[in-house]
N, CA and C atoms as a LAMMPS dump frame, in Angstrom:
ITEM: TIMESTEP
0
ITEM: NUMBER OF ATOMS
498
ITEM: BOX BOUNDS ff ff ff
-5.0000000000000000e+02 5.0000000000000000e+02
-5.0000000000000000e+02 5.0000000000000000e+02
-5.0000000000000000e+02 5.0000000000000000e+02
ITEM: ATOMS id mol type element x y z
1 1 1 N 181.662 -174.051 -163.89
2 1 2 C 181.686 -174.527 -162.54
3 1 3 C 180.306 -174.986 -162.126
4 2 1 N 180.362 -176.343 -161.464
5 2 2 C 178.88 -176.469 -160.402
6 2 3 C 178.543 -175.959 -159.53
7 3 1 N 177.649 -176.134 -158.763
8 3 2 C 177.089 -175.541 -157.669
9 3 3 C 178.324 -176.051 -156.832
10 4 1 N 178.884 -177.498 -156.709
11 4 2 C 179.483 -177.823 -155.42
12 4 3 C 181.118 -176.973 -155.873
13 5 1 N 181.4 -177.122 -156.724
14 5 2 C 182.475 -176.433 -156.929
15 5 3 C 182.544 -174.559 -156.444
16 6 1 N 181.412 -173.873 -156.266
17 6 2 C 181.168 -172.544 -156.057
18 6 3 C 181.402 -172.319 -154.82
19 7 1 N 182.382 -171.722 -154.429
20 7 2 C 182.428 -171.316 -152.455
21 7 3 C 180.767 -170.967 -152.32
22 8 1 N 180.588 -171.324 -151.135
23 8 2 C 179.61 -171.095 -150.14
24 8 3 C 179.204 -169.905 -149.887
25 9 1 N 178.064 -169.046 -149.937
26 9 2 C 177.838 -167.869 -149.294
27 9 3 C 178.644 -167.971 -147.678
28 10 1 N 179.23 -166.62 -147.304
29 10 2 C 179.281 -166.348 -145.98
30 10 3 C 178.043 -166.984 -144.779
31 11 1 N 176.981 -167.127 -145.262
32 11 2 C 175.597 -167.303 -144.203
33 11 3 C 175.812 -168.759 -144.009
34 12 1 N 175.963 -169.183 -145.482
35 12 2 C 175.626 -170.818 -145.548
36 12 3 C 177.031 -171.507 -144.568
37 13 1 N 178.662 -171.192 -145.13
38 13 2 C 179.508 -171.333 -144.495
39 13 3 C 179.273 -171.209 -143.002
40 14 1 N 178.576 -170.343 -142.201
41 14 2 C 178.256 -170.537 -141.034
42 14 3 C 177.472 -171.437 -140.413
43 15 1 N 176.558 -171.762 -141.181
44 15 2 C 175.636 -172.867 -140.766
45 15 3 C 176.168 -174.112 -140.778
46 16 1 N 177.096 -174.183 -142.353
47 16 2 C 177.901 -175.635 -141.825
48 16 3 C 178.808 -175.93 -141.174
49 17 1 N 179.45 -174.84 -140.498
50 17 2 C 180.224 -174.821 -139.46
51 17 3 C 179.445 -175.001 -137.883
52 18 1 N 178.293 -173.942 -137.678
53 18 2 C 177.623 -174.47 -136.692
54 18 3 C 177.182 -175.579 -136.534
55 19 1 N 176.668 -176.732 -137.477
56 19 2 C 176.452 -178.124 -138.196
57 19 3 C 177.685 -179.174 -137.465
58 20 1 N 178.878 -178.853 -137.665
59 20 2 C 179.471 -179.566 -137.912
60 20 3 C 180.502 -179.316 -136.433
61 21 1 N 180.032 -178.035 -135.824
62 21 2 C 180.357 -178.198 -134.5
63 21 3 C 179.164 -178.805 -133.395
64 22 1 N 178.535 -179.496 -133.954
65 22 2 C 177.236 -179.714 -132.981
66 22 3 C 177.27 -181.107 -133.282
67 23 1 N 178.052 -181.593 -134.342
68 23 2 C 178.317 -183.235 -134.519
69 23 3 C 179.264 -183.503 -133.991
70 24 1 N 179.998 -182.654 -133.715
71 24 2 C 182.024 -182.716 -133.192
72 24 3 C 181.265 -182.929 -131.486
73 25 1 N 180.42 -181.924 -131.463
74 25 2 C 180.17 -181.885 -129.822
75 25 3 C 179.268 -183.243 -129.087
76 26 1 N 177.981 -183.903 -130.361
77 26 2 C 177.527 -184.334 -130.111
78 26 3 C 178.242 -186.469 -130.147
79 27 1 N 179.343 -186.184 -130.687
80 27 2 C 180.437 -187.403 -130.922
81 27 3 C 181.226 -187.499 -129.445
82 28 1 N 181.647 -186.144 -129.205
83 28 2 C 182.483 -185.827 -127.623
84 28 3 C 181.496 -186.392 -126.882
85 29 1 N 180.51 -185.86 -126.944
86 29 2 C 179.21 -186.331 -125.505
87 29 3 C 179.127 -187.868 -125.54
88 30 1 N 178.812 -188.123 -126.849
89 30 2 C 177.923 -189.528 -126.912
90 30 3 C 179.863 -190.422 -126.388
91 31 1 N 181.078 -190.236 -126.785
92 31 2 C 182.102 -191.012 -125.993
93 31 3 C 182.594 -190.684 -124.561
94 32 1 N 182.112 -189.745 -123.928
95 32 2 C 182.257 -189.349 -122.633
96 32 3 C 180.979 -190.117 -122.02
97 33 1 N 180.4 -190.169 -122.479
98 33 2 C 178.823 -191.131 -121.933
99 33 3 C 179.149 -192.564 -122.312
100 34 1 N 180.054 -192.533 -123.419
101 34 2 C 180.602 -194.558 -123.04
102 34 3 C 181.62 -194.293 -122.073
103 35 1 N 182.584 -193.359 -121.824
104 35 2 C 183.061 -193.46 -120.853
105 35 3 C 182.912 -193.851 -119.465
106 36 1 N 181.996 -192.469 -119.125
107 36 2 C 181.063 -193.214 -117.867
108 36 3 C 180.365 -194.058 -117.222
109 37 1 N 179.854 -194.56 -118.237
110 37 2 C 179.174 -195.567 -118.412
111 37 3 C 179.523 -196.849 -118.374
112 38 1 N 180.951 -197.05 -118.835
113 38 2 C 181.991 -198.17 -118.272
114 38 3 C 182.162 -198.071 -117.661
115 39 1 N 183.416 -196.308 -116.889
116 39 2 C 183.503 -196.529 -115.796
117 39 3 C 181.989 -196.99 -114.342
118 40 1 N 180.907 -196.709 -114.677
119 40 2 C 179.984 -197.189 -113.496
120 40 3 C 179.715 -198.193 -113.741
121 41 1 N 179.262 -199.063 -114.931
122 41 2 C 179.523 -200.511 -114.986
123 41 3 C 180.874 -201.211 -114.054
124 42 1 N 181.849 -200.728 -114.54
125 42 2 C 183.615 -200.964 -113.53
126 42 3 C 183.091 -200.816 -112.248
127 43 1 N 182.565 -200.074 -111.962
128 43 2 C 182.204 -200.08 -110.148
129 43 3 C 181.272 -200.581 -109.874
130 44 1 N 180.442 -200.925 -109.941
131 44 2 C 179.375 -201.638 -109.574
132 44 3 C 179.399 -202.991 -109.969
133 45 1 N 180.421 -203.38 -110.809
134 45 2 C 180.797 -204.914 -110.832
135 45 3 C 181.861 -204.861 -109.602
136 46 1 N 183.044 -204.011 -109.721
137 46 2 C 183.585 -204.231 -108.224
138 46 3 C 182.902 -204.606 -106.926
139 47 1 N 181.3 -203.3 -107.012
140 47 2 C 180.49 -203.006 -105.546
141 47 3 C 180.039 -204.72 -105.655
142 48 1 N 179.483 -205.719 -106.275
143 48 2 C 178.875 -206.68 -106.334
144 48 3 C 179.697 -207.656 -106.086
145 49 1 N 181.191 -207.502 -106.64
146 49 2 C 182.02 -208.872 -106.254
147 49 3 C 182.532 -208.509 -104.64
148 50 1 N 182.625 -207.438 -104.21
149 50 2 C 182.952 -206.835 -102.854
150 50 3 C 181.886 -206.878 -102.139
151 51 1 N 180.558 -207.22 -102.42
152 51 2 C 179.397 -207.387 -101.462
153 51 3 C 179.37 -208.885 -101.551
154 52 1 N 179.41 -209.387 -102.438
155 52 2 C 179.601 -211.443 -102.589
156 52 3 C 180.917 -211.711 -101.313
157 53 1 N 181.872 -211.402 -101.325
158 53 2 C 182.927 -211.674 -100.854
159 53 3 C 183.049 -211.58 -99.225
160 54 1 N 182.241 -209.976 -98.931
161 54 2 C 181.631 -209.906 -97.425
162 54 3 C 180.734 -210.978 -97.191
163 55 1 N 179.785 -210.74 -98.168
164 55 2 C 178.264 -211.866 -97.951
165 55 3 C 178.852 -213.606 -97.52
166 56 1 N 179.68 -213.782 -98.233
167 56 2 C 180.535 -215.148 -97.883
168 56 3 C 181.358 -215.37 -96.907
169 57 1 N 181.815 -214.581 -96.378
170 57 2 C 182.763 -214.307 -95.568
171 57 3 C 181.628 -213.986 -94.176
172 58 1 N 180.953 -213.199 -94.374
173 58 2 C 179.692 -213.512 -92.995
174 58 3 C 179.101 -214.732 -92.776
175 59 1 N 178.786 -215.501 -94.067
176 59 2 C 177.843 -216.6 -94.185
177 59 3 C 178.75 -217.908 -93.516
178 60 1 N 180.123 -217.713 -93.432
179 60 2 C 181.319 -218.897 -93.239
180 60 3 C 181.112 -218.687 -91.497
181 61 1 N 181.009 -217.197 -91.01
182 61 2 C 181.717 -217.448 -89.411
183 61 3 C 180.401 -217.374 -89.107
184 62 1 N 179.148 -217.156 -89.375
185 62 2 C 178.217 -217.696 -88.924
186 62 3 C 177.875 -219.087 -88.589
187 63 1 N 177.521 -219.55 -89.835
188 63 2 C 177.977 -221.497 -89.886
189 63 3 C 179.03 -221.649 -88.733
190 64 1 N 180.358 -221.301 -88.638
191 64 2 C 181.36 -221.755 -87.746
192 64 3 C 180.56 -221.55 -86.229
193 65 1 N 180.63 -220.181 -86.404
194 65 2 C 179.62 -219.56 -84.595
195 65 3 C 178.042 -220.815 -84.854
196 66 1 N 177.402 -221.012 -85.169
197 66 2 C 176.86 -222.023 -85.219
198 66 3 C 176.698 -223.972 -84.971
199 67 1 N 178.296 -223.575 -85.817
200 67 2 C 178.334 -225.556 -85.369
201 67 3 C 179.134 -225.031 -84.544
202 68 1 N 179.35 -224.367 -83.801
203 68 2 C 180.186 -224.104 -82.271
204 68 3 C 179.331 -224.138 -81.144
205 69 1 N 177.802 -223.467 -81.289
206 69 2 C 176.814 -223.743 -80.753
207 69 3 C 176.547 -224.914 -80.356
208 70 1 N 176.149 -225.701 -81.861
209 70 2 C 175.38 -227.302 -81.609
210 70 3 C 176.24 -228.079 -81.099
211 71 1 N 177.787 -228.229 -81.213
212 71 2 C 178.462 -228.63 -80.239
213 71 3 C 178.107 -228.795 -79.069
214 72 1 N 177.726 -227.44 -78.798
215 72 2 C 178.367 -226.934 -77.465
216 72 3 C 176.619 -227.981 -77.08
217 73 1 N 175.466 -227.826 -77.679
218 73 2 C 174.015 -228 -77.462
219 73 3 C 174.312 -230.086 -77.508
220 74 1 N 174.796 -230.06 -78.213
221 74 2 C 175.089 -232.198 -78.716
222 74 3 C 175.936 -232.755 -76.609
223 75 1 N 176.814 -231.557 -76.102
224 75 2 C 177.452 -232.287 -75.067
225 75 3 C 176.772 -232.049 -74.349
226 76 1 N 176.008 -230.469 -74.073
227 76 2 C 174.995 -230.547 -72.735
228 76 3 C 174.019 -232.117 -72.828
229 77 1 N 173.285 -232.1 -74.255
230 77 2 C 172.454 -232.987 -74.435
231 77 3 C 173.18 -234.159 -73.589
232 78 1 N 174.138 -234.899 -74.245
233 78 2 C 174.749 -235.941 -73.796
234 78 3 C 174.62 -235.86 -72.286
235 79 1 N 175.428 -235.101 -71.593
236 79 2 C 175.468 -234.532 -70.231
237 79 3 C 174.126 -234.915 -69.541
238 80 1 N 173.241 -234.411 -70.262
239 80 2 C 171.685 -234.386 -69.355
240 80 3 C 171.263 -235.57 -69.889
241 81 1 N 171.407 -236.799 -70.73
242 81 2 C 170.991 -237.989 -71.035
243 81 3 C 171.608 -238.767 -69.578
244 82 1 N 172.899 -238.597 -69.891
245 82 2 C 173.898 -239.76 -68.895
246 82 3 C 173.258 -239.243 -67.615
247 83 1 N 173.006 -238.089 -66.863
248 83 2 C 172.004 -237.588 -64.961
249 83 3 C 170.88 -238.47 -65.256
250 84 1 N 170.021 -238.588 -66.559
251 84 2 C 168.198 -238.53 -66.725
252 84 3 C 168.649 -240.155 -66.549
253 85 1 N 169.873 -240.726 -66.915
254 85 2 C 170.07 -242.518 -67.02
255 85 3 C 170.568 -242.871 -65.472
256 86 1 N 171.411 -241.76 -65.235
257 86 2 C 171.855 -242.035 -63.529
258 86 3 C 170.323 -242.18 -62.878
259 87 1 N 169.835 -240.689 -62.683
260 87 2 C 168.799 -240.383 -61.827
261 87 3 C 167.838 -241.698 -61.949
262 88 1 N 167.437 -242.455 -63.322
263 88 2 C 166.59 -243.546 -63.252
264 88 3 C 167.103 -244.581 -62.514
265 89 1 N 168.488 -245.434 -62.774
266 89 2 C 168.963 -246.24 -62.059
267 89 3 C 169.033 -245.983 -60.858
268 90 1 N 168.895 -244.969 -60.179
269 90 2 C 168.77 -244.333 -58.383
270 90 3 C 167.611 -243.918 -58.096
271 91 1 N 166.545 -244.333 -59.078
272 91 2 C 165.367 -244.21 -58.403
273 91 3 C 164.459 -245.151 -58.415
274 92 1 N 163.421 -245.569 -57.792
275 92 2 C 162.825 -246.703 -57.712
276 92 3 C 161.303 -246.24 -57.594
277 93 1 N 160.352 -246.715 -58.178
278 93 2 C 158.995 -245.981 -58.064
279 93 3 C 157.525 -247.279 -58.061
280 94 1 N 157.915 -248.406 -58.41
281 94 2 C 157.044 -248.648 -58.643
282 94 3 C 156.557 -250.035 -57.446
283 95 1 N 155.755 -250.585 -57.091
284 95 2 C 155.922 -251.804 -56.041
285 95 3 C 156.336 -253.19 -57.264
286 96 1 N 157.615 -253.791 -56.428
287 96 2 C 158.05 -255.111 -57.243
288 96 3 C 159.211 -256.185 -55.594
289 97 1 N 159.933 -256.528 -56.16
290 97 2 C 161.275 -257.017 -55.978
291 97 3 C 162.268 -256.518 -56.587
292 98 1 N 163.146 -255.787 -56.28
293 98 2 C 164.265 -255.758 -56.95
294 98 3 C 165.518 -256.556 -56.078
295 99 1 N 166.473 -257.065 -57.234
296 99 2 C 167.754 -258.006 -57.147
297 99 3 C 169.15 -256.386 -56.809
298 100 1 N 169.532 -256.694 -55.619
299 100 2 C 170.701 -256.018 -55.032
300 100 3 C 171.449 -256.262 -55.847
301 101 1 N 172.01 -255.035 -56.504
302 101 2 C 173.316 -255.294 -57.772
303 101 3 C 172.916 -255.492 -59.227
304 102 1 N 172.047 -256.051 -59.177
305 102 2 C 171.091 -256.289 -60.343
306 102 3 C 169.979 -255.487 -61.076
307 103 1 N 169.097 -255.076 -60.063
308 103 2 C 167.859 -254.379 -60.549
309 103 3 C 168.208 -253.078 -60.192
310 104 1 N 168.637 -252.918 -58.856
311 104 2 C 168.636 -252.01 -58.038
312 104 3 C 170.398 -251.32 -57.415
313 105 1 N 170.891 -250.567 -57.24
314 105 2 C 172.245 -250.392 -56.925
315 105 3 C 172.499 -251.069 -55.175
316 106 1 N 173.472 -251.368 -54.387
317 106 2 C 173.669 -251.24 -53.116
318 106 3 C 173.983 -250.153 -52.366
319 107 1 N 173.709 -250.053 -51.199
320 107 2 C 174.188 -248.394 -50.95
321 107 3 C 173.324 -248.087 -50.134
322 108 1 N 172.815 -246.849 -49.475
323 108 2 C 171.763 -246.008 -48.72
324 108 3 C 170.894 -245.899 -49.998
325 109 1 N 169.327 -246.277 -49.658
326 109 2 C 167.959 -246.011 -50.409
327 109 3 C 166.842 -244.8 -49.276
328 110 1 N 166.477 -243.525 -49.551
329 110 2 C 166.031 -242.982 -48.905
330 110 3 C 164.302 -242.631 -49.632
331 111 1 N 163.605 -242.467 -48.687
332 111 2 C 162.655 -241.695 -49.31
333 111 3 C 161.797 -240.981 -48.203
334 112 1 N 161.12 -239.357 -48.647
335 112 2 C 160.261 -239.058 -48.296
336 112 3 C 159.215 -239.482 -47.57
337 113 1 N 158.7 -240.704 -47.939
338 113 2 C 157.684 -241.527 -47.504
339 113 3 C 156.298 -240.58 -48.495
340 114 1 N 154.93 -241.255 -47.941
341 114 2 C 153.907 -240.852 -48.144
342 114 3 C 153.537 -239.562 -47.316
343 115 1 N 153.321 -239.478 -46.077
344 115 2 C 152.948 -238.927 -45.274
345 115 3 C 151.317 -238.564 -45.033
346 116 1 N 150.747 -239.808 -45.7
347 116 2 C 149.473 -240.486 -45.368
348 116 3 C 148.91 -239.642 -47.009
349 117 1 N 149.419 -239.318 -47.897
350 117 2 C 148.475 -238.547 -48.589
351 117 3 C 147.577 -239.109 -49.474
352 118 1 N 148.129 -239.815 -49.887
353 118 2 C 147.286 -240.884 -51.004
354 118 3 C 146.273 -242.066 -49.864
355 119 1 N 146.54 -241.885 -48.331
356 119 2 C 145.395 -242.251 -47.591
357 119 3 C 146.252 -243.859 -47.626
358 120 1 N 147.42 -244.102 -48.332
359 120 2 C 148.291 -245.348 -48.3
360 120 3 C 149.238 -245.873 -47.246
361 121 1 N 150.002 -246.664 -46.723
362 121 2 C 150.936 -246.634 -46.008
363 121 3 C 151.865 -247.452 -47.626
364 122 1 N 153.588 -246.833 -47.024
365 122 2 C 154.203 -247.758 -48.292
366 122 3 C 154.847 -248.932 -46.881
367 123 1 N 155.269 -249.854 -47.623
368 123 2 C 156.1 -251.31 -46.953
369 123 3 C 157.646 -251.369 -47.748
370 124 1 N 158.036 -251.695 -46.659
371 124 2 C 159.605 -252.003 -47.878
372 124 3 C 160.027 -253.981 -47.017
373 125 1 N 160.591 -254.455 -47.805
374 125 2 C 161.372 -255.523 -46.943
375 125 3 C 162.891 -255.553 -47.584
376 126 1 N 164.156 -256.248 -46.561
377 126 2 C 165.282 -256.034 -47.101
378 126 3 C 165.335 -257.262 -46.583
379 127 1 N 165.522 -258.245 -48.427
380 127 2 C 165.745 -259.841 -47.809
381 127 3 C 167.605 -259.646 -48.103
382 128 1 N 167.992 -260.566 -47.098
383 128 2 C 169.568 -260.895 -46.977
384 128 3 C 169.661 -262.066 -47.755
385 129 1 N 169.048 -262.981 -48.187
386 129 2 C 169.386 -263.998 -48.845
387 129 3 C 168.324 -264.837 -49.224
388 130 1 N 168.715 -265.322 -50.293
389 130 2 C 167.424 -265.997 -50.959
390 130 3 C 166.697 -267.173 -50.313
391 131 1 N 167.153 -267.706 -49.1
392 131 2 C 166.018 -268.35 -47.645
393 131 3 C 165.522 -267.646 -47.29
394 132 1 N 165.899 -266.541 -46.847
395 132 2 C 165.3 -265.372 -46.082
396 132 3 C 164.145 -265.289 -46.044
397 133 1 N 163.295 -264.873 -44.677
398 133 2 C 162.048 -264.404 -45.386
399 133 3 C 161.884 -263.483 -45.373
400 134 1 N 160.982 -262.527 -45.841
401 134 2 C 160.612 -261.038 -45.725
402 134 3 C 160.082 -261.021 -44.584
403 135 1 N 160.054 -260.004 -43.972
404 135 2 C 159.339 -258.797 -42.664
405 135 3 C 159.066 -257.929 -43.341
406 136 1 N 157.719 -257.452 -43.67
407 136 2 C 157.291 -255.986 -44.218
408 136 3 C 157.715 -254.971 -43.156
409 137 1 N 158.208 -253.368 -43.386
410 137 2 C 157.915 -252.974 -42.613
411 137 3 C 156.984 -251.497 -42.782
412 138 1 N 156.031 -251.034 -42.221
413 138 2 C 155.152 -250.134 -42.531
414 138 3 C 155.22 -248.821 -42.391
415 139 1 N 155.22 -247.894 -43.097
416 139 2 C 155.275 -246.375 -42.429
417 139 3 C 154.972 -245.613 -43.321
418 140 1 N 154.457 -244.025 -43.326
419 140 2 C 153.831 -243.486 -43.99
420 140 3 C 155.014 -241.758 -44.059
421 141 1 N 156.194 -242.217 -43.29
422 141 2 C 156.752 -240.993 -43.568
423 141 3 C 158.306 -240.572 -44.131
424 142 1 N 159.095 -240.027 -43.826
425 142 2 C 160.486 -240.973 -44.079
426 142 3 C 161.575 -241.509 -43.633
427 143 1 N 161.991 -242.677 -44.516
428 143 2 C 162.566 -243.87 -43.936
429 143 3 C 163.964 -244.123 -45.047
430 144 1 N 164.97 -244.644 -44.245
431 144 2 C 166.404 -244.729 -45.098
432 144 3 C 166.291 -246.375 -44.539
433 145 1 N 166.954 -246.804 -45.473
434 145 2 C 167.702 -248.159 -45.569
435 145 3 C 168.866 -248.573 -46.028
436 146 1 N 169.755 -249.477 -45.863
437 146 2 C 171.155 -249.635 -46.14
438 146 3 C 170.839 -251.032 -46.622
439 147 1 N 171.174 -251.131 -48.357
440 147 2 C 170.734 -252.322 -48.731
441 147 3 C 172.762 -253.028 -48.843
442 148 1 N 173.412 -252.448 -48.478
443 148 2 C 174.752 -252.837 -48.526
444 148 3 C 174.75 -254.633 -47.964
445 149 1 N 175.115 -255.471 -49.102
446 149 2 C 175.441 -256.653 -48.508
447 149 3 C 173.594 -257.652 -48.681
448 150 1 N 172.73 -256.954 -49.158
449 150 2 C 171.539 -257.411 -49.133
450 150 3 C 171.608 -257.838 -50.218
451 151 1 N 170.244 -259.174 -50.584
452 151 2 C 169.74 -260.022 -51.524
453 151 3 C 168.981 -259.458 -52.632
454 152 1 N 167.869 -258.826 -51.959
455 152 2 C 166.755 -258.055 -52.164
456 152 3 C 166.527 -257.42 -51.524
457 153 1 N 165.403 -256.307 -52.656
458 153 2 C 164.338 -255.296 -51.673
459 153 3 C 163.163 -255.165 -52.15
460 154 1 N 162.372 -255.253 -51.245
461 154 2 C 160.901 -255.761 -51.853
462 154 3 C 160.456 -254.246 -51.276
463 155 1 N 159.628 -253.479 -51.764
464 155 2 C 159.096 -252.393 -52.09
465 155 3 C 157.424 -252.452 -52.314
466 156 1 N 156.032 -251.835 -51.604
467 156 2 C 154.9 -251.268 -51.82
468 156 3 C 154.586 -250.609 -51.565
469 157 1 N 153.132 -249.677 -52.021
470 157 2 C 152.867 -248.395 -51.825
471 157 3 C 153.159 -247.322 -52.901
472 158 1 N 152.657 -246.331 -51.74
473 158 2 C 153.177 -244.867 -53.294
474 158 3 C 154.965 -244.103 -52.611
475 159 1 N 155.271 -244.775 -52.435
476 159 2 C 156.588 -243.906 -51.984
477 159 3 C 157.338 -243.893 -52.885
478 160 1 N 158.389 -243.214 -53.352
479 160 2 C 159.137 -243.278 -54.15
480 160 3 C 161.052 -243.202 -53.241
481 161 1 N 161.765 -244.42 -53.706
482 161 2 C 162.747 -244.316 -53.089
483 161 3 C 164.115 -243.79 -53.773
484 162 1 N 164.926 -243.373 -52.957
485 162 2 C 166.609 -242.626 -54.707
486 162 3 C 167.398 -242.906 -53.827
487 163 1 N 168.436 -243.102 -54.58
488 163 2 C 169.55 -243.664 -53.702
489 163 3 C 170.567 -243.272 -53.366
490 164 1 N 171.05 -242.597 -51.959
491 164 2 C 171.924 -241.231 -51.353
492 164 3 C 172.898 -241.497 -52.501
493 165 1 N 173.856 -240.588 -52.567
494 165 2 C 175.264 -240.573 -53.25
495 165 3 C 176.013 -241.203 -52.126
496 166 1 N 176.77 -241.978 -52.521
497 166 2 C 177.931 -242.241 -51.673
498 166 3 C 178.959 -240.816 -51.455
C-alpha cells in the first residue's frame, strides 16, 4: 500500500475536515456576497431609473410652469407696447404744426401748462382751414382746447399737451 492508499491518522482526518469545512463555508460566503451584491446593484439601478424619471418629470412641468409664465410676460409686454403707442399718439411735446387727423388725433387736447417755470410762456393756435390765419394764444398755466372739426394746431413753448379720452 501507498501513503495515499493508508487511512489518515484520526488528527490528520480532522484537519481535513476542518479544511474542507472552511472552503464549504468560504464558497457559501463568497455566493451570498454575489448575491447581495446583485441584489444592491438591482436597487440602485431601480433608485437611478426612479430618480431619472422624477428628475424628468420635474424638469417637463417646470418648462410648462415656465412657458406659462413667458406667455403670460409676451401679452403684458404686448399690452404695455399698444398704451406706450396710444399714450405717444395722445401726446404732443414738441413746438411744430400738426395736421388734425393726420399728425395729431381730433378731440379735447389738455395741458398743465408751464406755470412760468422754465421762465417761458407756451402759445397754441387752432387753424380751421388752410386760409385761415393763426391767432397765437399765450398762457403759462392750464388750458384745454377742442380741436374737433379743426385744420391744424400750431403749438410753442415747454408745455406738453395729451389728449382727454373721449
Amino acid at each position: 500500500m501507498t501513503d495515499e492508499q493508508l487511512p489518515a491518522p484520526p488528527g490528520k482526518r480532522r484537519r481535513v475536515r476542518n479544511i474542507l469545512a472552511v472552503a464549504a463555508a468560504v464558497v457559501v460566503v463568497g455566493a451570498a456576497t454575489g448575491i447581495a451584491i446583485a441584489a444592491a446593484n438591482a436597487r440602485a439601478a431601480n433608485a437611478v431609473s426612479a430618480a431619472q424619471a422624477a428628475a424628468k418629470s420635474d424638469y417637463a412641468a417646470r418648462n410648462a410652469a415656465l412657458n406659462r409664465e413667458a406667455a403670460t410676460l409676451q401679452r403684458q409686454s404686448q399690452a404695455i407696447a399698444a398704451e406706450k403707442g396710444e399714450l405717444r399718439a395722445n401726446t404732443i411735446r414738441a413746438d411744430g404744426m400738426y395736421m388734425v387727423g393726420h399728425d395729431v388725433k381730433p378731440g379735447t387736447w389738455h395741458t398743465i401748462g408751464d406755470g412760468s417755470a422754465s421762465g417761458g410762456h407756451c402759445a397754441y393756435a387752432v387753424i380751421g382751414s388752410a386760409n385761415t390765419a393763426q391767432r397765437n394764444i399765450y398762457f403759462d398755466g392750464p388750458w384745454t382746447v377742442d380741436l374737433s372739426g379743426a385744420h391744424a394746431f400750431a403749438i410753442s413753448g415747454p408745455c406738453t399737451w395729451v389728449r382727454v379720452p373721449p
